[in-house]
C-alpha positions as CSV (number, residue, x, y, z in Angstrom):
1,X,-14.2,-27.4,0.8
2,X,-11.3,-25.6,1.0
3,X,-10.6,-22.4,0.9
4,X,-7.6,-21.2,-1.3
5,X,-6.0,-17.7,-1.2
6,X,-6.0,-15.7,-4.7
7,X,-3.4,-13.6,-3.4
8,X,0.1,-13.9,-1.3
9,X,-1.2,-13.5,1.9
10,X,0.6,-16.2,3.2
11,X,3.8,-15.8,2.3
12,X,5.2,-14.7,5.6
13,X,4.5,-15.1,9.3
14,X,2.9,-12.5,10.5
15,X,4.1,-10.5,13.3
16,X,1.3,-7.4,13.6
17,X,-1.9,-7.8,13.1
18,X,-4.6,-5.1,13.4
19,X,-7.8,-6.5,13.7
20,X,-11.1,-5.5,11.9
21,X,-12.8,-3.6,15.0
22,X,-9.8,-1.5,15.3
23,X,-9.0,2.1,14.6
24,X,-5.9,3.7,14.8
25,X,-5.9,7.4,14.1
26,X,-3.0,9.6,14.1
27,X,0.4,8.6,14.5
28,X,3.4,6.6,12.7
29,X,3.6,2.6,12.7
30,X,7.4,0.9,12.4
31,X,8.7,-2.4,12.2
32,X,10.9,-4.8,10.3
33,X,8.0,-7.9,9.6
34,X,5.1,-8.7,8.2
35,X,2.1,-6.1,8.9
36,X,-1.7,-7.2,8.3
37,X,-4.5,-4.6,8.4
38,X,-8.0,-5.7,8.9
39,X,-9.2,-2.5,10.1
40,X,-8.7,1.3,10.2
41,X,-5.2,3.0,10.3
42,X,-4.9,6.6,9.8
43,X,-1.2,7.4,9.9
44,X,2.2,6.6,8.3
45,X,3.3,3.3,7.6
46,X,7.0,2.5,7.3
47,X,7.5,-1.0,7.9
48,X,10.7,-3.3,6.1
49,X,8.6,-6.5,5.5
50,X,5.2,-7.1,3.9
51,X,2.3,-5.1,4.3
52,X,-1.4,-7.1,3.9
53,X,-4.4,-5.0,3.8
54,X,-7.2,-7.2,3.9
55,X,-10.8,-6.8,2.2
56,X,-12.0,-4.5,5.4
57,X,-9.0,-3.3,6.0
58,X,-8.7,0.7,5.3
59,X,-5.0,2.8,5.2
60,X,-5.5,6.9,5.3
61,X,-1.6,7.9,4.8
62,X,1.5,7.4,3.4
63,X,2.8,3.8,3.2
64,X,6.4,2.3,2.8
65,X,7.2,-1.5,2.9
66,X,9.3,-4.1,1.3
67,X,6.4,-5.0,-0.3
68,X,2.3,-4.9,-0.1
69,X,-0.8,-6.7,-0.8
70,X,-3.6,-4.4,-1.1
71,X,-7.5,-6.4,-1.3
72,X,-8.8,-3.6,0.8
73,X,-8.8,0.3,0.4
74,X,-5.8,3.0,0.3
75,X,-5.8,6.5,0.1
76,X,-2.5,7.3,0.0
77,X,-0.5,10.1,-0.8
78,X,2.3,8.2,-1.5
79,X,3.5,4.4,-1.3
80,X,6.7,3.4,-1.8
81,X,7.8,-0.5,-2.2
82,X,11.2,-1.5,-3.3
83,X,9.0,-4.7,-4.1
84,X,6.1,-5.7,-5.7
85,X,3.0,-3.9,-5.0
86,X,-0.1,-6.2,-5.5
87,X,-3.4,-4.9,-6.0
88,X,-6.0,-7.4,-5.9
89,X,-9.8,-7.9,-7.1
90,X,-11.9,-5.4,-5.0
91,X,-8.8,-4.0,-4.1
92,X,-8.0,0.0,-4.3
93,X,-5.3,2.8,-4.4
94,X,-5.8,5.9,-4.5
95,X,-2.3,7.7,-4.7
96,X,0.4,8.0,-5.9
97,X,2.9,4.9,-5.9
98,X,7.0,4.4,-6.5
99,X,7.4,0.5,-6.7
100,X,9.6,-2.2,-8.1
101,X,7.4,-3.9,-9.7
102,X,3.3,-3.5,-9.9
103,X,0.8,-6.1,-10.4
104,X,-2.9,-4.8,-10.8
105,X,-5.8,-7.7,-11.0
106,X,-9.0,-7.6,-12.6
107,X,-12.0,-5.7,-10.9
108,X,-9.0,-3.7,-8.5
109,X,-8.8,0.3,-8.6
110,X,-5.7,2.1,-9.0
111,X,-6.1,6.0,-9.6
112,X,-2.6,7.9,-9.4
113,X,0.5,8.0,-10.7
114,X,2.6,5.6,-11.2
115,X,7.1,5.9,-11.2
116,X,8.4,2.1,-11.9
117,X,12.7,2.0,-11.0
118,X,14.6,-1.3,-10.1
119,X,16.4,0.3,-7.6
120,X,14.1,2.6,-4.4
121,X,16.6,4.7,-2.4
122,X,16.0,4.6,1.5
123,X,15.5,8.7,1.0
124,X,12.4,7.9,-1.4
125,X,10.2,8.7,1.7
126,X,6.9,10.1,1.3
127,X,6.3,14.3,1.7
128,X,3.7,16.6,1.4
129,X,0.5,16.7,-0.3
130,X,-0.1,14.9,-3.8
131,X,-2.2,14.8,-6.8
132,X,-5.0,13.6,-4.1
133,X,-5.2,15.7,-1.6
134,X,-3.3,13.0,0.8
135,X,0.2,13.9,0.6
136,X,3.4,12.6,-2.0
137,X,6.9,12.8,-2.2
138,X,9.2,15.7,-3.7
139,X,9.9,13.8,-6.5
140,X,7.1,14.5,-9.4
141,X,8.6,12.7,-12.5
142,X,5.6,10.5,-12.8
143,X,4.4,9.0,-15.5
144,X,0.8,9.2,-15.6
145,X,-1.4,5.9,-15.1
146,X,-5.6,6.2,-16.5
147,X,-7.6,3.4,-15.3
148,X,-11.4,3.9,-16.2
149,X,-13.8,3.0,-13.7
């Protein structure tokens, strides 16, 4: 009767929202709120609030947010959250991540490495190419992360 989130996706209002017939390619998206992708971005992401990829939602690029809720799929070379990254059921990540804290549900994906630190420097911004083939930052001193499919 009703339908209850699993996830946080309403923890803040949010402010962007790209919808799940649209496609962004190329190009950098800023902002200081919550950011909810339903669709296709192809791009960077630097945003100081909450990122919310939803189940049909897609991100090709590097990522950096407060904090994210990933139910959809990420190939990034890098994302970086001084937060909590939250992968959720059906959920994927492929990349390489730098986060507070992570939380990885049940029947989610996460292939990449994985550097855990309390405290993310503003100059932890993602570079180059990574392990992937998307891109990373300069900073290697992963520790390495196996999930079996």
């Amino acid at each position: 009767m009703f339908n209850k989130k699993a996830n946080n996706e309403n923890m803040a209002p949010t402010s962007t929202i790209i919808g799940r017939d649209t496609k962004i390619v190329g190009g950098a998206l800023t902002g200081n709120a919550t950011l909810r992708i339903d669709g296709t971005f192809e791009g960077t992401i630097n945003i100081e609030g909450h990122l919310i990829l939803g189940e049909s939602g897609s991100i090709v690029g590097n990522i950096k947010a407060q904090s994210a809720t990933l139910a959809g799929t990420a190939k990034s070379g890098m994302v970086v959250c001084e937060g909590c990254l939250h992968i959720v059921a059906k959920g994927s990540l492929y990349g390489d991540i730098q986060v507070g804290s992570l939380v990885v549900d049940e029947d989610s994906v996460f292939i990449g490495n994985c550097k855990m630190n309390t405290g993310i420097s503003n100059d932890a911004t993602p570079v180059g190419k990574g392990s992937y083939g998307f891109s990373a930052t300069e900073d290697k001193s992963y520790g390495k992360v196996e999930v079996p499919y």
